[in-house]
C-alpha positions, -999 to 999 in steps of 0.1 A, spaced: 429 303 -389 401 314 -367 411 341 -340 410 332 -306 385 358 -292 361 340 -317 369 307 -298 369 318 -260 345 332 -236 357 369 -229 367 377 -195 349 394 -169 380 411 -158 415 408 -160 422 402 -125 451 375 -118 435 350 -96 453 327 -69 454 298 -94 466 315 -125 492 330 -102 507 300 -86 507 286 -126 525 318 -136 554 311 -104 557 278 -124 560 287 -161 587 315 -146 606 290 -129 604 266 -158 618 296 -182 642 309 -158 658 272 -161 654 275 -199 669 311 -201 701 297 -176 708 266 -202 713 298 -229 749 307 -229 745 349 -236 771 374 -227 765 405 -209 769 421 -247 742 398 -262 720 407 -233 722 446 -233 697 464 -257 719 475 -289 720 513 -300 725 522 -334 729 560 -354 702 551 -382 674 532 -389 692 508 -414 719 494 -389 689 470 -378 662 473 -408 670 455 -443 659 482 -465 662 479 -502 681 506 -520 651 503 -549 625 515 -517 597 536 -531 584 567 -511 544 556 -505 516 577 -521 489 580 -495 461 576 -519 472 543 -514 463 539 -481 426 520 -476 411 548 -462 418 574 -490 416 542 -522 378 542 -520 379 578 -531 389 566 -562 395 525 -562 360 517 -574 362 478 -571 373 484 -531 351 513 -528 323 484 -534 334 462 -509 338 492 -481 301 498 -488 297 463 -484 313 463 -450 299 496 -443 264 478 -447 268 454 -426 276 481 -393 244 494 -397 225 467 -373 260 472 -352 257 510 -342 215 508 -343 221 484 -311 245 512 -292 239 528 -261 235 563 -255 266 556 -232 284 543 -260 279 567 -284 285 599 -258 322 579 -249 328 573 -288 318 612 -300 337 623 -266 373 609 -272 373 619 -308 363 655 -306 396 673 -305 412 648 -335 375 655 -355 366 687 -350 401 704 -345 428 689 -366 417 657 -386 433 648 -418 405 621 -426 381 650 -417 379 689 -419 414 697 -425 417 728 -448 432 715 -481 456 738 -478 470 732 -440 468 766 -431 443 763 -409 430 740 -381 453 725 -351 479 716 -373 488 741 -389 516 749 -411 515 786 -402 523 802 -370 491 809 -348 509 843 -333 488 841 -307 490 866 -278 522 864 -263 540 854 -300 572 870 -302 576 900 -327 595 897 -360 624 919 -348 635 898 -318 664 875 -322 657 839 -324 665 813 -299 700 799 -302 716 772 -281 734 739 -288 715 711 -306 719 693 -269 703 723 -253 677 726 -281 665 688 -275 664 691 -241 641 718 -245 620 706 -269 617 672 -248 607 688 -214 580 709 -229 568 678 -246 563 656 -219 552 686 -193 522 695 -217 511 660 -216 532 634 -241 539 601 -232 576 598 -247 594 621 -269 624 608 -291 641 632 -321 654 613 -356 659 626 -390 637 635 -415 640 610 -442 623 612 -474 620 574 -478 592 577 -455 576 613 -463 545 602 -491 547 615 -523 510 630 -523 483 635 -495 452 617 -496 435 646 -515 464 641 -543 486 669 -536 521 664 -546 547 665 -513 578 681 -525 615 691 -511 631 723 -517 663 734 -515 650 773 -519 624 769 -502 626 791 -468 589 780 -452 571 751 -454 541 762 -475 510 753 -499 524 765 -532 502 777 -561 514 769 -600 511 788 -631 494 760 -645 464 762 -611 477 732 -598 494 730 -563 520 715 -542 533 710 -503 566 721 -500 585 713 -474 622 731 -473 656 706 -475 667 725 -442 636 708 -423 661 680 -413 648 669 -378 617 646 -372 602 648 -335 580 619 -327 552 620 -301 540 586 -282 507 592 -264 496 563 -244 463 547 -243 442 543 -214 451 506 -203 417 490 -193 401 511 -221 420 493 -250 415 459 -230 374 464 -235 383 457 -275 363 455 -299 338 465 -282 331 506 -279 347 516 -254 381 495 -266 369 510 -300 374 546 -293 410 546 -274 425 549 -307 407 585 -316 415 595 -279 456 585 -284 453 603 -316 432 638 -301 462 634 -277 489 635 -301 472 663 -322 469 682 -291 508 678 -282 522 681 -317 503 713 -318 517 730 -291 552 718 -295 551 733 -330 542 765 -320 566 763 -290 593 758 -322 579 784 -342 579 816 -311 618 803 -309 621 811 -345 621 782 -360 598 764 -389 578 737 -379 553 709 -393 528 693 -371 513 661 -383 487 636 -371 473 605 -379 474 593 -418 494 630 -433 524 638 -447 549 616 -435 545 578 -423 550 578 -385 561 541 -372 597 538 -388 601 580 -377 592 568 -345 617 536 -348 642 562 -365 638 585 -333 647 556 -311 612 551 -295 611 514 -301 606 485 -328 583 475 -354 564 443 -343 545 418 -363 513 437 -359 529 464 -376 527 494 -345 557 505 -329 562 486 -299 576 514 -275 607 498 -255 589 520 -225 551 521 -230 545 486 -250 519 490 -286 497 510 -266 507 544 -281 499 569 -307 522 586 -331 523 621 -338 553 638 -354 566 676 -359 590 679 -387 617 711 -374 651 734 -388 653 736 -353 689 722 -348 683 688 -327 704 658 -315 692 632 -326 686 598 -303 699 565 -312 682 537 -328 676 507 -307 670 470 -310 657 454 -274 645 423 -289 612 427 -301 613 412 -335 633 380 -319 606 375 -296 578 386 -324 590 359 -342 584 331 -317 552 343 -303 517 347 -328 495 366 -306 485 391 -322 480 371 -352 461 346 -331 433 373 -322 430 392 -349 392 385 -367 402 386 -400 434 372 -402 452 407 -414 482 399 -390 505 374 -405 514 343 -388 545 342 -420 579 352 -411 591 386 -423 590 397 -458 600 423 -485 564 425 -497 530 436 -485 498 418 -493 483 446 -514 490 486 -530 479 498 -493 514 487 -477 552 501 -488 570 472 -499 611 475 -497 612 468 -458 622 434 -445 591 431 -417 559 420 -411 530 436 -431 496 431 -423 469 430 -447 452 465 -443 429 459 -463 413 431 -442 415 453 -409 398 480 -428 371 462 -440 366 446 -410 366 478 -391 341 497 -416 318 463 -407 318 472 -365 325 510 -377 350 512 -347 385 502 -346 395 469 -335 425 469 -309 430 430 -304 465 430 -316 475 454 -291 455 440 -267 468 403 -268 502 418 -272 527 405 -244 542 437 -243 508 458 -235 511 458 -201 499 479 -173 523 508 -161 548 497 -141 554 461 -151 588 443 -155 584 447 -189 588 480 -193 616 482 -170 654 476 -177 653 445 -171 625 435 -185 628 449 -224 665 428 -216 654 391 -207 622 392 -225 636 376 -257 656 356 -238 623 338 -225 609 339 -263 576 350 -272 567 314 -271 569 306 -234 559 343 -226 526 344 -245 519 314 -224 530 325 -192 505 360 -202 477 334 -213 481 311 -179 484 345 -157 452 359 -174 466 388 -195 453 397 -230 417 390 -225 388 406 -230 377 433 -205 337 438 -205 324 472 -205 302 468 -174 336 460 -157 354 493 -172 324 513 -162 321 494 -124 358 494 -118 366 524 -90 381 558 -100 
């Protein structure tokens, strides 16, 4: 099926105009007589809350933990029948970037200078993680406690309260605390080292064999997963694909690495061990960030955030720091996923399934064992490696993406959303003028 942006004149803006408004008032009405023929209870309404990840998730017991060599953007290092096809792609972007702007091309190198020069796993990072913005090791910078002072102690309540305001002071979005499980730590980085628990261990550490080889260890004690959501600029992820949309991601992510840095460190002058971790390292962020009761995996595959929409980043810091964990919550999202398409809709490539959920992804690049919607990664990677940018259209065209402050993000709104269904709602967004394209002359003219 041919995406929609392929079949419809972008928008100029995304301004709601009398029109589009007066349809909207009509669609409401119309669902609002749908939603009162639905006989739900109070009960059935309210958002549900649950203590792990698999009181809403079918996961199979037989679940694998993912090898990150796996993922498309580490297989070409060594998949040389895909590593022909990303140079393929790669060929075609080069008539792409030789027709950029010197405006493009400062905004592109701009947003992704902390996450590239400072802390990048797909870039720079010391193979051993013991140096750069992330860390394993303590900076001890000036004011770093000394060795003889007694460590922080307080209740886990106290602890994650802590944790939480310092997290969204410095500059995080949301904040939400889960466990550490191993189904979802990989069982080698992208550079092929081994990622290994230990119940001896006493830091997290690189660590050396007889035999020269070497191994991240991470210690058994490490029990408490933090998980960072940094929101991306609105209009900027509506200008998708084009540069500007392009570039939101690295921004989200330079954000996260920045925040996850510091909250670390914050850990570590408590007395505490702690693991920062950004995009593609380590551990697989979405179902931490679902574990840590920050939202719901969607059918384009993100976390839809039951505050911020799928306009977020992940970052995570694994922690012995004693934590209470948040609950697990289910607001609808995969109910009204399942009657909607959107994303799927837009998507260029077709990488965003228009199936209902299953137990396997398309290809080795996915971890199969999850009842959900996979995408096909390799299709969005290709794809991307053709524009070289990253293509945003799912979040974009996602009902849930929303400016700040829209009933959706509200209490009310995460509640009656499914109750409307993604069907009517998608419409309603389409009729009202949400979801398109946002032109870069109109980012770059709109008032500050």
């Amino acid at each position: 099926m041919k995406s929609k942006d392929n079949n419809k004149k972008p928008a100029a803006d995304i301004k709601i105009s009398r029109r589009n408004f007066l349809k909207g008032v009509g669609v409401a009405a119309l669902g609002a007589g749908l939603a009162a023929s639905v006989p739900l209870t109070i009960s059935e309404l309210r958002p549900k809350r649950g203590n792990s990840i698999d009181d809403f998730y079918e996961i199979s017991p037989d679940i694998r933990r993912f090898d990150l060599r796996n993922n498309v953007r580490s297989r070409a290092s060594w998949d040389q029948e895909y590593a022909a096809r990303v140079r393929e792609a790669q060929a075609l972007s080069a008539e792409v970037v030789a027709a950029r702007t010197r405006l493009e091309l400062a905004f592109m190198t701009a947003t992704g200078v902390v996450m590239g020069a400072y802390g990048n796993p797909l870039q720079n990072w010391p193979q051993d993680h013991n140096g750069g913005i992330l860390s394993w090791r303590p900076y001890r910078m000036r004011f770093f406690p000394p060795d003889d002072m007694p460590i922080w102690e307080g209740s886990p309540e106290e602890a994650s309260k802590l944790v939480k305001r310092f997290a969204i002071d410095i500059g995080a979005s949301d904040v939400g605390i889960g466990p550490v499980d191993p189904r979802f730590v990989y069982t080698h980085e992208r550079n092929g080292m081994p990622i290994e628990f230990s119940d001896s261990a006493k830091i997290p550490e690189v660590v050396r064999r007889a035999n020269g080889e070497s191994a991240e260890v991470i210690p058994t004690n490490m029990k408490y997963a933090i998980s960072v959501l940094s929101l991306m600029p609105y209009e900027m992820v509506m200008c998708s694909p084009d540069p500007v949309g392009a570039s939101v991601s690295q921004l989200g992510y330079s954000r996260g690495n920045y925040s996850v840095a510091m909250i670390a460190e914050f850990i570590r002058a408590l007395g505490y061990n702690a693991i920062p971790m950004g995009p593609e390292s380590t551990a697989m962020r979405v179902p931490l960030a679902i574990a840590a009761g920050l939202g719901e995996g969607g059918r384009n595959g993100l976390l839809i955030s039951h505050k911020l929409g799928p306009g977020v980043r992940i970052a995570c810091v694994f922690t012995d720091l004693p934590l209470q964990l948040d609950h697990v919550v289910d607001f609808g999202v995969r109910k009204f996923c399942d009657t909607c398409g959107l994303c799927a809709e837009h998507c260029p490539v077709g990488a965003v399934s228009h199936e209902p959920m299953t137990w396997e992804g398309p290809n080795i690049s996915a971890q199969s064992g999850i009842k959900r919607w996979y995408i096909n990664a390799e299709k969005c990677h290709l794809f991307n490696s053709s524009q070289s940018s990253t293509c945003l259209n799912c979040i974009r065209s996602c009902s849930y993406f929303k400016p700040q402050g829209f009933w959706t993000h509200d209490p009310f709104g995460i509640t009656v959303a499914p109750v409307f269904g993604g069907r009517l709602m998608s419409t309603l967004d389409e009729w009202m003028g949400y979801g398109k394209k946002l032109s870069q002359e109109d980012y770059w003219n709109k008032p500050v």
